[in-house]
PyMOL Python script that loads the backbone (N, CA, C, O; Angstrom):
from pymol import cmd

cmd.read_pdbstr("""\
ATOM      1  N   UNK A   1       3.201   9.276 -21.265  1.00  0.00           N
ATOM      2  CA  UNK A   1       3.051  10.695 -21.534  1.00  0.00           C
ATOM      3  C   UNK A   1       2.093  10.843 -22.702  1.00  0.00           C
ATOM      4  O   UNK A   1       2.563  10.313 -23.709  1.00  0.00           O
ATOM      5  N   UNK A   2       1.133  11.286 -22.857  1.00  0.00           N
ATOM      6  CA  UNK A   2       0.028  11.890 -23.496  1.00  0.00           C
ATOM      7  C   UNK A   2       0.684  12.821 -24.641  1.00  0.00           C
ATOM      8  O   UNK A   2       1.563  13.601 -24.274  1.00  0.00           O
ATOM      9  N   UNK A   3       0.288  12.789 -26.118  1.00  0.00           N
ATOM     10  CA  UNK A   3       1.416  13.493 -26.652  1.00  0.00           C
ATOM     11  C   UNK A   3      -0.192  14.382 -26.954  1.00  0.00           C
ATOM     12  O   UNK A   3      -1.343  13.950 -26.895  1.00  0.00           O
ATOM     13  N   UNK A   4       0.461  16.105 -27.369  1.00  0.00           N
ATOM     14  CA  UNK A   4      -0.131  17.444 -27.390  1.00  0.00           C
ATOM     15  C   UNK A   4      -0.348  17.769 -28.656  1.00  0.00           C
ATOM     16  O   UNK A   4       0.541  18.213 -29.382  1.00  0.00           O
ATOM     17  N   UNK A   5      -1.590  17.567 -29.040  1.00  0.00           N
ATOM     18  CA  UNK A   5      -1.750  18.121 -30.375  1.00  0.00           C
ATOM     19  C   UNK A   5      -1.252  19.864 -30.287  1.00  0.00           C
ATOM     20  O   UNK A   5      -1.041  20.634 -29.350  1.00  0.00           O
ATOM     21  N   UNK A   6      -1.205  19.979 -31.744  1.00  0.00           N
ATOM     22  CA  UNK A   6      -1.285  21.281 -31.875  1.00  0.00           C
ATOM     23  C   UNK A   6      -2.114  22.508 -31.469  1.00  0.00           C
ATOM     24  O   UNK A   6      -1.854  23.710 -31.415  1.00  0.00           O
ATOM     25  N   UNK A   7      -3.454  21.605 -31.143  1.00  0.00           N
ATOM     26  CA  UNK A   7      -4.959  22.469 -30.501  1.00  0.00           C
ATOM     27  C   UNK A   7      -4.733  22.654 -29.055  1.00  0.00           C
ATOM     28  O   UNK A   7      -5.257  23.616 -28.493  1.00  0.00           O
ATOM     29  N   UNK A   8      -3.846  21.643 -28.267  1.00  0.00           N
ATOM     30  CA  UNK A   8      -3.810  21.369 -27.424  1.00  0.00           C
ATOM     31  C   UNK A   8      -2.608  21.771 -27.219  1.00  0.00           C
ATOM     32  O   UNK A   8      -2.543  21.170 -26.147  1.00  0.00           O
ATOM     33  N   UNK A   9      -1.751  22.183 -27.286  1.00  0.00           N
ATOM     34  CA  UNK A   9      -0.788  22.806 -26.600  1.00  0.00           C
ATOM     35  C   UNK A   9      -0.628  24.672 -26.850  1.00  0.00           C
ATOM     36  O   UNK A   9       0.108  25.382 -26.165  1.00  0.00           O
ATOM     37  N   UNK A  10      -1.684  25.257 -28.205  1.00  0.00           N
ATOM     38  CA  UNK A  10      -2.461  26.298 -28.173  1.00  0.00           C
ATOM     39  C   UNK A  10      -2.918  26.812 -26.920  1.00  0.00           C
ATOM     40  O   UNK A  10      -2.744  27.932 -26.439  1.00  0.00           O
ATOM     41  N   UNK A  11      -3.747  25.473 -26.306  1.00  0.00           N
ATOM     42  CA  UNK A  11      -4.484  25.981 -25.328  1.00  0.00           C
ATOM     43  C   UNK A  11      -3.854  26.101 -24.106  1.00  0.00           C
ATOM     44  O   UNK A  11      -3.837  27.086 -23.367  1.00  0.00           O
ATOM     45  N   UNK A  12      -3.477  25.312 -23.993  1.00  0.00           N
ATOM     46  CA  UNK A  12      -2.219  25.632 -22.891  1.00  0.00           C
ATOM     47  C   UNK A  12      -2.112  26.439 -22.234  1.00  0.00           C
ATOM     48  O   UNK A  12      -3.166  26.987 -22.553  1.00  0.00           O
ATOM     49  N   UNK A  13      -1.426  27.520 -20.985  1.00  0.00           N
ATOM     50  CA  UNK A  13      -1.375  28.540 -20.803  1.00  0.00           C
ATOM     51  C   UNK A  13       0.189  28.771 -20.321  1.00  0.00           C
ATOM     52  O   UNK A  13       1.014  27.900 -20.049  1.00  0.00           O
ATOM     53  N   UNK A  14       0.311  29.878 -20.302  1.00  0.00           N
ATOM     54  CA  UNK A  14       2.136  30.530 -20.334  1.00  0.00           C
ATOM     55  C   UNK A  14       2.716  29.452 -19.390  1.00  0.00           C
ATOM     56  O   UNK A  14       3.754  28.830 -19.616  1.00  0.00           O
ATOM     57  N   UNK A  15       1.649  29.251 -17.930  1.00  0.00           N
ATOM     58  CA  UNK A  15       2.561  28.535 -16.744  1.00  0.00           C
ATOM     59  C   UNK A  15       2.713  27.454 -16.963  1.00  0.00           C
ATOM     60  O   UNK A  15       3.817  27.096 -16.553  1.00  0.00           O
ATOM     61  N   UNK A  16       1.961  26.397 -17.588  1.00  0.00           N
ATOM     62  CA  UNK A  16       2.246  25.536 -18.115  1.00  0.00           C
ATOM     63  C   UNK A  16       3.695  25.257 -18.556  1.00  0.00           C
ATOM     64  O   UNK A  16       4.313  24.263 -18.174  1.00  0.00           O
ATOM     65  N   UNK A  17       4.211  26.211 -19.399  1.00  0.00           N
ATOM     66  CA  UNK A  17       5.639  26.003 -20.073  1.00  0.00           C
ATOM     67  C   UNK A  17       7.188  26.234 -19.102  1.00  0.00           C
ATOM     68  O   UNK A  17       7.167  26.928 -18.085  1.00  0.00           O
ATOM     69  N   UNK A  18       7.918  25.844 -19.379  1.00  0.00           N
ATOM     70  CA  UNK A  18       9.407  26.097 -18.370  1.00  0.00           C
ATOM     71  C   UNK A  18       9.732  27.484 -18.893  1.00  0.00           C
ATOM     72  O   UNK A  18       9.899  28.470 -18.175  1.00  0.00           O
ATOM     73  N   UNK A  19       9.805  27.460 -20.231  1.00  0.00           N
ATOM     74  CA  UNK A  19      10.317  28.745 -20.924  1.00  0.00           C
ATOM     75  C   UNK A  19       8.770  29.617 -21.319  1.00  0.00           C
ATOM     76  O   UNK A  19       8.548  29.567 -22.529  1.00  0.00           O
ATOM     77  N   UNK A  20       8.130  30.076 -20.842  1.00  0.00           N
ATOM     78  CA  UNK A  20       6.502  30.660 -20.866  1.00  0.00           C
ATOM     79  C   UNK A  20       6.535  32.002 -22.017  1.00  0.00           C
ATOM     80  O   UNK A  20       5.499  32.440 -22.519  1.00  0.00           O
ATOM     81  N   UNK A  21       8.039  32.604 -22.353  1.00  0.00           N
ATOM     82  CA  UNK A  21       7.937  33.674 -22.858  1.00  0.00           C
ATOM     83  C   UNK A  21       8.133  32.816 -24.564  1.00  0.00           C
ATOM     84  O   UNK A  21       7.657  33.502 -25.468  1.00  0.00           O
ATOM     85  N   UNK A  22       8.561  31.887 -24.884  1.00  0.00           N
ATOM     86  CA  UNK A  22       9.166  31.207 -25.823  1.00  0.00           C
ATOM     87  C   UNK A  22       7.952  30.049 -26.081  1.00  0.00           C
ATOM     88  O   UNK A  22       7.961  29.340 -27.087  1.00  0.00           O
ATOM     89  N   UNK A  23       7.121  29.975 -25.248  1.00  0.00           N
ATOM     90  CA  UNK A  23       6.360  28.272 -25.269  1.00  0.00           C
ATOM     91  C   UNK A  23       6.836  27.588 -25.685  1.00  0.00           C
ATOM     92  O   UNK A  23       6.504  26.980 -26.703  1.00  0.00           O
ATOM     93  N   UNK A  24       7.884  27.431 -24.974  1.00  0.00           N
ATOM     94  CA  UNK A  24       9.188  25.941 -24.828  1.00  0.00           C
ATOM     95  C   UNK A  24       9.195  24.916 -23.549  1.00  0.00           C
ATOM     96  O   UNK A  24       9.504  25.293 -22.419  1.00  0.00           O
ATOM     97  N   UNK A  25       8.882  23.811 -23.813  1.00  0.00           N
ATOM     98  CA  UNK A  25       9.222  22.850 -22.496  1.00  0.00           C
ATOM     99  C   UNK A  25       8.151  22.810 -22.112  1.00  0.00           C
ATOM    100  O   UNK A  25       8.064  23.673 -21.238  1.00  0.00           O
ATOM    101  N   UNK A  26       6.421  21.872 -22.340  1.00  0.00           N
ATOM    102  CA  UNK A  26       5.587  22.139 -21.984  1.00  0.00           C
ATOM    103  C   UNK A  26       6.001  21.116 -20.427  1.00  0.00           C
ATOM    104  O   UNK A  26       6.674  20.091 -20.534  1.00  0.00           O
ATOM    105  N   UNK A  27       5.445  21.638 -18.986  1.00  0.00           N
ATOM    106  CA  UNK A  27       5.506  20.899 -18.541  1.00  0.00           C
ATOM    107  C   UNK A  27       4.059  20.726 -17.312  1.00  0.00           C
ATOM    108  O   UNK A  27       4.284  20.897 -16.114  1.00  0.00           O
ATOM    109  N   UNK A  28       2.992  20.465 -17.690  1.00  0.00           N
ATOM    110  CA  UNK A  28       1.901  20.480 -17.441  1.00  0.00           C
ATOM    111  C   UNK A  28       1.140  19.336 -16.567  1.00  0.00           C
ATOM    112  O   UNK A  28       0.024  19.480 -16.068  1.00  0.00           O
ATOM    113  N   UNK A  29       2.034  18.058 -16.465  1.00  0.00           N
ATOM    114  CA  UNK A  29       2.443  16.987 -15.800  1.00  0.00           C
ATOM    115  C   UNK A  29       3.605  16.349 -15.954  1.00  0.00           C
ATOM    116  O   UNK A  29       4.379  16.532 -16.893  1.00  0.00           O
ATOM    117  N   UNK A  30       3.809  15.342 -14.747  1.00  0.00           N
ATOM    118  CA  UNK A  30       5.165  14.601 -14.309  1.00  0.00           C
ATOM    119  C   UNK A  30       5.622  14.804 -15.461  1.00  0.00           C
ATOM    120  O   UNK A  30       6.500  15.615 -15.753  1.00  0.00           O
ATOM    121  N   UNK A  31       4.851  13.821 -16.433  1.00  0.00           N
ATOM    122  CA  UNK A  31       5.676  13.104 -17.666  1.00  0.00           C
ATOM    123  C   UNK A  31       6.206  14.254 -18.383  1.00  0.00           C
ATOM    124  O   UNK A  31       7.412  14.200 -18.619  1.00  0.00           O
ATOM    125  N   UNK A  32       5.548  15.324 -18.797  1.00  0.00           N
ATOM    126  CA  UNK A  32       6.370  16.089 -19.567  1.00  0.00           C
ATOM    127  C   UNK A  32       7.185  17.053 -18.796  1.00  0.00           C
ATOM    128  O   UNK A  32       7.773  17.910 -19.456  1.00  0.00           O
ATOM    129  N   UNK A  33       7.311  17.058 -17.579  1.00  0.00           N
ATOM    130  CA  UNK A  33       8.102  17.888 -16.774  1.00  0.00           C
ATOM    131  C   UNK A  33       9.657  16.863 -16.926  1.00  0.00           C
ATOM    132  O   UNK A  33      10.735  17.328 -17.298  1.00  0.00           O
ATOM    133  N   UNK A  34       9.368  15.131 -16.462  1.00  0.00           N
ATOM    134  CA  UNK A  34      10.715  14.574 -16.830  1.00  0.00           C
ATOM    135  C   UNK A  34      10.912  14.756 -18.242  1.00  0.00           C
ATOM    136  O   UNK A  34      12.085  15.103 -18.373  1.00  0.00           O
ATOM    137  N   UNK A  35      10.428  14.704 -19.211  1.00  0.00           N
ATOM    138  CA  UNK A  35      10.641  15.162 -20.823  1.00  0.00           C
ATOM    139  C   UNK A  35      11.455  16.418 -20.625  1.00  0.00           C
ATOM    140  O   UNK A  35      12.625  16.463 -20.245  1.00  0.00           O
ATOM    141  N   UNK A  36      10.850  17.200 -20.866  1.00  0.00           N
ATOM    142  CA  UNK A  36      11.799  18.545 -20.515  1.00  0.00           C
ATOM    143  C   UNK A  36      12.812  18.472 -19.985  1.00  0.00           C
ATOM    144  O   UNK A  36      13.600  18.807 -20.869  1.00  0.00           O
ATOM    145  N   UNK A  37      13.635  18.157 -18.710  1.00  0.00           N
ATOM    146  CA  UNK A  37      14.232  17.904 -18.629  1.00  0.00           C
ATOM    147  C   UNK A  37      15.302  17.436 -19.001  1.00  0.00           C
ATOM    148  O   UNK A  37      16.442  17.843 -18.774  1.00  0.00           O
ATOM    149  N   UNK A  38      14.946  16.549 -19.595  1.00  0.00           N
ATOM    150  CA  UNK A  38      15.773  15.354 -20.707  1.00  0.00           C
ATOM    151  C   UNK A  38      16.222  16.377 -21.561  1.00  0.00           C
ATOM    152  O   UNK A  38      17.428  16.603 -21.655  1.00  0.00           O
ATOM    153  N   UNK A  39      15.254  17.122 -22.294  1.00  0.00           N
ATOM    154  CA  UNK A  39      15.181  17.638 -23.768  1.00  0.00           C
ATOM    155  C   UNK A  39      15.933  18.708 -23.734  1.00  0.00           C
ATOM    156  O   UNK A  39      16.521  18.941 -24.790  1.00  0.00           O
ATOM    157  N   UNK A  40      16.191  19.781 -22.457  1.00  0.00           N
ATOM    158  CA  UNK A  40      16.322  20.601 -22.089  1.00  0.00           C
ATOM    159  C   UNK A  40      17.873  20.543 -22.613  1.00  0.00           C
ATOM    160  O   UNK A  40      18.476  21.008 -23.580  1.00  0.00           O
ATOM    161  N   UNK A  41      18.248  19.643 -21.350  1.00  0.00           N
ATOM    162  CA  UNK A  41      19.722  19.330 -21.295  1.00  0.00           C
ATOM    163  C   UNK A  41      20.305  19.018 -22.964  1.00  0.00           C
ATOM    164  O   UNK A  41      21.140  19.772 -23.462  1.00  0.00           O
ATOM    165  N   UNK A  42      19.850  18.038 -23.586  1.00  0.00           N
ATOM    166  CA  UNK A  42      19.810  17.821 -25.044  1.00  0.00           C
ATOM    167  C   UNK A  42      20.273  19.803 -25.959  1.00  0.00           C
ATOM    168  O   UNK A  42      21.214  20.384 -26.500  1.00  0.00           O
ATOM    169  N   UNK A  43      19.375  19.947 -25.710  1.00  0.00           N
ATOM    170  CA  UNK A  43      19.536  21.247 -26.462  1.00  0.00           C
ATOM    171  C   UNK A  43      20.735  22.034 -26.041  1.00  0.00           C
ATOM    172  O   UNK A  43      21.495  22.538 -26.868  1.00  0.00           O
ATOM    173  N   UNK A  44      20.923  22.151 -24.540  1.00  0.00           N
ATOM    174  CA  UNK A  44      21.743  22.930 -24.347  1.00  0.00           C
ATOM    175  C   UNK A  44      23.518  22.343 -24.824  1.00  0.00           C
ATOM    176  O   UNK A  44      24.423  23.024 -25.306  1.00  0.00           O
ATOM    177  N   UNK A  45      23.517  20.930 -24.479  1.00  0.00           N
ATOM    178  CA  UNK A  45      24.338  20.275 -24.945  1.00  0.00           C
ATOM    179  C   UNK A  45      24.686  20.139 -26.345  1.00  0.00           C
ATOM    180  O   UNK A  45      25.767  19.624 -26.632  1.00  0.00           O
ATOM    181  N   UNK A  46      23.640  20.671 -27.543  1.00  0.00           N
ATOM    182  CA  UNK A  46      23.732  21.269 -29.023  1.00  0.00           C
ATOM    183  C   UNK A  46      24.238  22.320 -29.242  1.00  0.00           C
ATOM    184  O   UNK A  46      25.067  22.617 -30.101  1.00  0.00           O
ATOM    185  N   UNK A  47      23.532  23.220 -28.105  1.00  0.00           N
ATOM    186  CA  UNK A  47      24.410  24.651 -27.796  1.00  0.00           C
ATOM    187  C   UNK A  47      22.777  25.373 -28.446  1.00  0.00           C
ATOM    188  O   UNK A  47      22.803  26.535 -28.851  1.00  0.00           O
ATOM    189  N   UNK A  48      21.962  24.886 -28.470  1.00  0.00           N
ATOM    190  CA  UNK A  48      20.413  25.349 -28.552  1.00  0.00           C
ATOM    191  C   UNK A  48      20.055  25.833 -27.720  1.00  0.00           C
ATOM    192  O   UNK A  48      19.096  26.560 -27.980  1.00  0.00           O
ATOM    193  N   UNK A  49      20.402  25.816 -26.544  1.00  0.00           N
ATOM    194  CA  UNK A  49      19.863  26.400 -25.079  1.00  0.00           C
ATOM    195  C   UNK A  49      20.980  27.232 -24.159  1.00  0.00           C
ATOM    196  O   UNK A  49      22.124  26.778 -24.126  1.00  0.00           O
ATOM    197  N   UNK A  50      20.717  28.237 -23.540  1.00  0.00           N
ATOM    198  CA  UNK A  50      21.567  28.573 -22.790  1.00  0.00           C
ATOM    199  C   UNK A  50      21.886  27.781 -21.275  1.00  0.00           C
ATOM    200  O   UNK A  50      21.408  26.762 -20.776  1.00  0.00           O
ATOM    201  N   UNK A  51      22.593  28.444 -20.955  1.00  0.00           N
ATOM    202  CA  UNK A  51      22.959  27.375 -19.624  1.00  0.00           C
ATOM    203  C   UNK A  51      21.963  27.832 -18.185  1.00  0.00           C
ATOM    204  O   UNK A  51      21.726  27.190 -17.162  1.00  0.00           O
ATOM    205  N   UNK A  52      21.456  29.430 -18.689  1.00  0.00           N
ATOM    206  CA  UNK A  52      20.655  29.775 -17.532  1.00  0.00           C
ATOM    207  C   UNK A  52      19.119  29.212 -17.969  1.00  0.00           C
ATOM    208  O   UNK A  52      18.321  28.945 -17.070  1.00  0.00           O
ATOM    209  N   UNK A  53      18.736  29.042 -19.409  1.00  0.00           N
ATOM    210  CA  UNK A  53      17.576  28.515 -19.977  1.00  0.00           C
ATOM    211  C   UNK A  53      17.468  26.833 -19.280  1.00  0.00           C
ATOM    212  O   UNK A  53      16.458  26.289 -18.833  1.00  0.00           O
ATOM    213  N   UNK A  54      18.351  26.482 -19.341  1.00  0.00           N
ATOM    214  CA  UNK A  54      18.576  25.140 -19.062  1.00  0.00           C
ATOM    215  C   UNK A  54      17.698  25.089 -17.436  1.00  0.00           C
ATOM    216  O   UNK A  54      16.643  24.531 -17.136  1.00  0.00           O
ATOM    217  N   UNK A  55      18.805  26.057 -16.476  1.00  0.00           N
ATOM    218  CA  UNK A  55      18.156  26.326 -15.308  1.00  0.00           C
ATOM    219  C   UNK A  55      17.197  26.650 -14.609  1.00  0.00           C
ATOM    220  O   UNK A  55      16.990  26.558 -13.398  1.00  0.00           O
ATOM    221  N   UNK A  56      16.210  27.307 -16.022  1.00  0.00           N
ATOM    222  CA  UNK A  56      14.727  27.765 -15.948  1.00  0.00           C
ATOM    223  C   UNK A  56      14.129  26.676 -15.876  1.00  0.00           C
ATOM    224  O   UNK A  56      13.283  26.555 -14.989  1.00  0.00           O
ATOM    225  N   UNK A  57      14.374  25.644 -16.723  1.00  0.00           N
ATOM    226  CA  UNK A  57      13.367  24.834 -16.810  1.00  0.00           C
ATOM    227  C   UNK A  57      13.985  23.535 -16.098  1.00  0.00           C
ATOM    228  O   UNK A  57      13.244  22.557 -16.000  1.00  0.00           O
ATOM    229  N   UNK A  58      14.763  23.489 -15.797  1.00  0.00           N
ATOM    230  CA  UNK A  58      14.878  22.165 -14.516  1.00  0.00           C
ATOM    231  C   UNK A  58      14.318  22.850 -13.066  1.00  0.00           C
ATOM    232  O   UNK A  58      13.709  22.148 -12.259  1.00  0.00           O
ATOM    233  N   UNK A  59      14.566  24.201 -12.828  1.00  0.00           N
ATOM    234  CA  UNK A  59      13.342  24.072 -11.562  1.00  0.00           C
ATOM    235  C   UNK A  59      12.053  24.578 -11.978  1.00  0.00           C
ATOM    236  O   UNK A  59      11.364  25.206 -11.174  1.00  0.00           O
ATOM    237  N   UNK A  60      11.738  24.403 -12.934  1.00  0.00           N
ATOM    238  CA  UNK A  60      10.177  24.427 -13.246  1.00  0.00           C
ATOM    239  C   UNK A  60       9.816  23.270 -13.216  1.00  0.00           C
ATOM    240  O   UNK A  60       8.892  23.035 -12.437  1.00  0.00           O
ATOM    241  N   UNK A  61      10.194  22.485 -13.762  1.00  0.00           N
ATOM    242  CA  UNK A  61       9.824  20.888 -14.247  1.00  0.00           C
ATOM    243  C   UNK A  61      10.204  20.407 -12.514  1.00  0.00           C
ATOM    244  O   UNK A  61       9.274  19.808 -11.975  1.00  0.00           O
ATOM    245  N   UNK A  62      11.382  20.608 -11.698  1.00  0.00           N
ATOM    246  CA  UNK A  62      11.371  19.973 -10.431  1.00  0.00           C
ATOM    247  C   UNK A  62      10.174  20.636  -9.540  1.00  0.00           C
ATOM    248  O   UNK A  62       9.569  20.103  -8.610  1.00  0.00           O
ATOM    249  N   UNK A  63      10.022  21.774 -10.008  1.00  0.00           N
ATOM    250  CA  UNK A  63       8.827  22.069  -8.716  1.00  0.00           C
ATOM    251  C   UNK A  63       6.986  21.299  -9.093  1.00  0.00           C
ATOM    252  O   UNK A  63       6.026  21.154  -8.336  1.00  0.00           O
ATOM    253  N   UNK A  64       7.177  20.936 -10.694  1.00  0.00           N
ATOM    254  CA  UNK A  64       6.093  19.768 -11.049  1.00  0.00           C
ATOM    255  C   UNK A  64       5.828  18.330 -10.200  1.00  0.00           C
ATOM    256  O   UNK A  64       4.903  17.779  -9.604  1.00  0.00           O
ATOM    257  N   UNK A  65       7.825  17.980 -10.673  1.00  0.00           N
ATOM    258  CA  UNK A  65       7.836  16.845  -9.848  1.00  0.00           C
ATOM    259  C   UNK A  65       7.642  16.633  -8.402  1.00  0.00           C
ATOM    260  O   UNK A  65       7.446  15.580  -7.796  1.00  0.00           O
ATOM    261  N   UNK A  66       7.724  17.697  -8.023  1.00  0.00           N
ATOM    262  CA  UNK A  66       7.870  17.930  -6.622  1.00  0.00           C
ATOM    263  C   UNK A  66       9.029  17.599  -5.557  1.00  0.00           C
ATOM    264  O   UNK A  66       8.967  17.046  -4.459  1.00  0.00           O
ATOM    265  N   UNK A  67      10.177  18.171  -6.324  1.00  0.00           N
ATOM    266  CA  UNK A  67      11.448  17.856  -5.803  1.00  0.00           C
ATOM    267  C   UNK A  67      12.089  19.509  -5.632  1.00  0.00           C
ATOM    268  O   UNK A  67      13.171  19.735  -6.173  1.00  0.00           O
ATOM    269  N   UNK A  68      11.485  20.475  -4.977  1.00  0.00           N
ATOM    270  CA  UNK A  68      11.198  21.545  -4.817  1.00  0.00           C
ATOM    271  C   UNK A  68      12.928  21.570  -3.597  1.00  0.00           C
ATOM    272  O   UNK A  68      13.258  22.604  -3.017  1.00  0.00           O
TER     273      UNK A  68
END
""", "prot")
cmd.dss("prot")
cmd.show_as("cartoon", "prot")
cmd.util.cbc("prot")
cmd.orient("prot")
């Protein structure tokens, strides 16, 4: 996974992200779509994420992976 500078995840655009209103969860390829994922769950399991946030971004990141 390619890590995102700060210039570079600027540039980015909304669809890119799971959470697009928040620019949370970049998931722009595989690798950071399985990241997210991971991270996702992590947070929500802190109680950082909601449980429907959670759900945003596992089928964002699955329709990356292509497990649609």
């Amino acid at each position: 996974m390619s890590t995102l500078t700060n210039d570079d995840r600027k540039s980015l655009s909304k669809k890119d992200f799971a959470l697009p209103d928040q620019k949370r969860f970049p998931v722009e390829d595989k690798a950071h779509a399985r990241n997210a994922k991971a991270r996702a769950a992590q947070s929500e399991k802190a109680g950082n994420l909601s449980k429907s946030d959670h759900a945003k971004v596992d089928a964002k990141a699955d329709k990356v992976l292509g497990k649609d």
